[in-house]
C-alpha positions as a Python dict, from the first residue, in 0.01 Angstrom:
ca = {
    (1, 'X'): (0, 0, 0),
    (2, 'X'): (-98, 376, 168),
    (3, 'X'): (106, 598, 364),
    (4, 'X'): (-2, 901, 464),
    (5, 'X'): (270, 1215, 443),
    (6, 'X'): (255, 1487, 664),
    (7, 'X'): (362, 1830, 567),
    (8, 'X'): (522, 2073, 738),
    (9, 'X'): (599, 2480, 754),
    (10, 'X'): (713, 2649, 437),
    (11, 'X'): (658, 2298, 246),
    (12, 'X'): (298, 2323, 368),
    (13, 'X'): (258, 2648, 195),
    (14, 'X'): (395, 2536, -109),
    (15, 'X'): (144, 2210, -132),
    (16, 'X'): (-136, 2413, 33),
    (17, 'X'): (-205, 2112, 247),
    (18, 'X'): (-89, 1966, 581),
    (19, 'X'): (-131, 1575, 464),
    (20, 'X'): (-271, 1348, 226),
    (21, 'X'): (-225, 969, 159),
    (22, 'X'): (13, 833, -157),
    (23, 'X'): (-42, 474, -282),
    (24, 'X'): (153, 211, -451),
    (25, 'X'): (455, 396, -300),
    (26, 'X'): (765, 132, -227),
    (27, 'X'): (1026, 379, -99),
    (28, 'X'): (1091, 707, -34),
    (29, 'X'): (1247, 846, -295),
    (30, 'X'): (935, 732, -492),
    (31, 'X'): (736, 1017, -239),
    (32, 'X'): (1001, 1318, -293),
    (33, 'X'): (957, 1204, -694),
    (34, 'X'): (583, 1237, -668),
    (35, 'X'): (572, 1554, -484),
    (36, 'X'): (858, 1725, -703),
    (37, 'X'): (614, 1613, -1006),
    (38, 'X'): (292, 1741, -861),
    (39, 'X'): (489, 2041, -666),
    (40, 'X'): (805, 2189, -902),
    (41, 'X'): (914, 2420, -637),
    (42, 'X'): (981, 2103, -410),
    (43, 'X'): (1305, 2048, -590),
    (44, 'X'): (1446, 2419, -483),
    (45, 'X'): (1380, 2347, -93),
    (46, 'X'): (1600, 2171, 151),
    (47, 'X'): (1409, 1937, 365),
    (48, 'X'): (1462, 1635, 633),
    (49, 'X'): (1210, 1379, 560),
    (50, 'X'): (1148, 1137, 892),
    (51, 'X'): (976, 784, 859),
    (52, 'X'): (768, 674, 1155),
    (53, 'X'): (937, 968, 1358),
    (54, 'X'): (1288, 876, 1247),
    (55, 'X'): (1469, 1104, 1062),
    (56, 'X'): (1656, 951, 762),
    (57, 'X'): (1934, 961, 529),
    (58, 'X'): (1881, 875, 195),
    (59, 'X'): (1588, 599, 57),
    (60, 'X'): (1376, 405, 270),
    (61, 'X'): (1159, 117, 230),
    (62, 'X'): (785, 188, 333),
    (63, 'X'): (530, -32, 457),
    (64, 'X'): (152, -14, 435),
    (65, 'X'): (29, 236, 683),
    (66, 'X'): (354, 438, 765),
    (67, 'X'): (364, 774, 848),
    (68, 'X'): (638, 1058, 642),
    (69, 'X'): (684, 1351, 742),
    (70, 'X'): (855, 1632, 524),
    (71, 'X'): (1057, 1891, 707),
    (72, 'X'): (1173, 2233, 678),
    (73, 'X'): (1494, 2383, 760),
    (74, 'X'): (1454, 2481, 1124),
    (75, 'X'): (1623, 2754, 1406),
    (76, 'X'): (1644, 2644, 1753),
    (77, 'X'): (1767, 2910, 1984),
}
């Protein structure tokens, strides 16, 4: 299975990309694992993570060919 994650803001920085594609991924919090692994400073940030441009709460089951998107703390104003 592949699912590509997009990256976003001050997480973006961190990974010095804006997206790449993880395999033999079944959920979520197998993704936020990965990344803390690869990217330590990860686990300090506070970040929404949105499946298929849902934002969600707690683990998620994945598909082949879904879309994640990490997210940064944002101000609206």
């Amino acid at each position: 299975m592949k699912v590509k994650v997009l990256i976003f803001g001050q997480l973006k920085d961190i990974t010095q990309s804006a997206s790449f594609e993880v395999t033999d991924v079944n959920d979520t919090n197998e993704i936020i694992e990965r990344m803390n692994n690869v990217y330590p400073e990860l686990k300090k940030m506070k970040y929404l993570v949105a499946v298929e441009k849902e934002i969600i709460q707690g683990n998620t089951i994945l598909r082949d060919n879904f879309t994640v998107a990490l997210l940064p703390p944002y101000s609206g104003g």
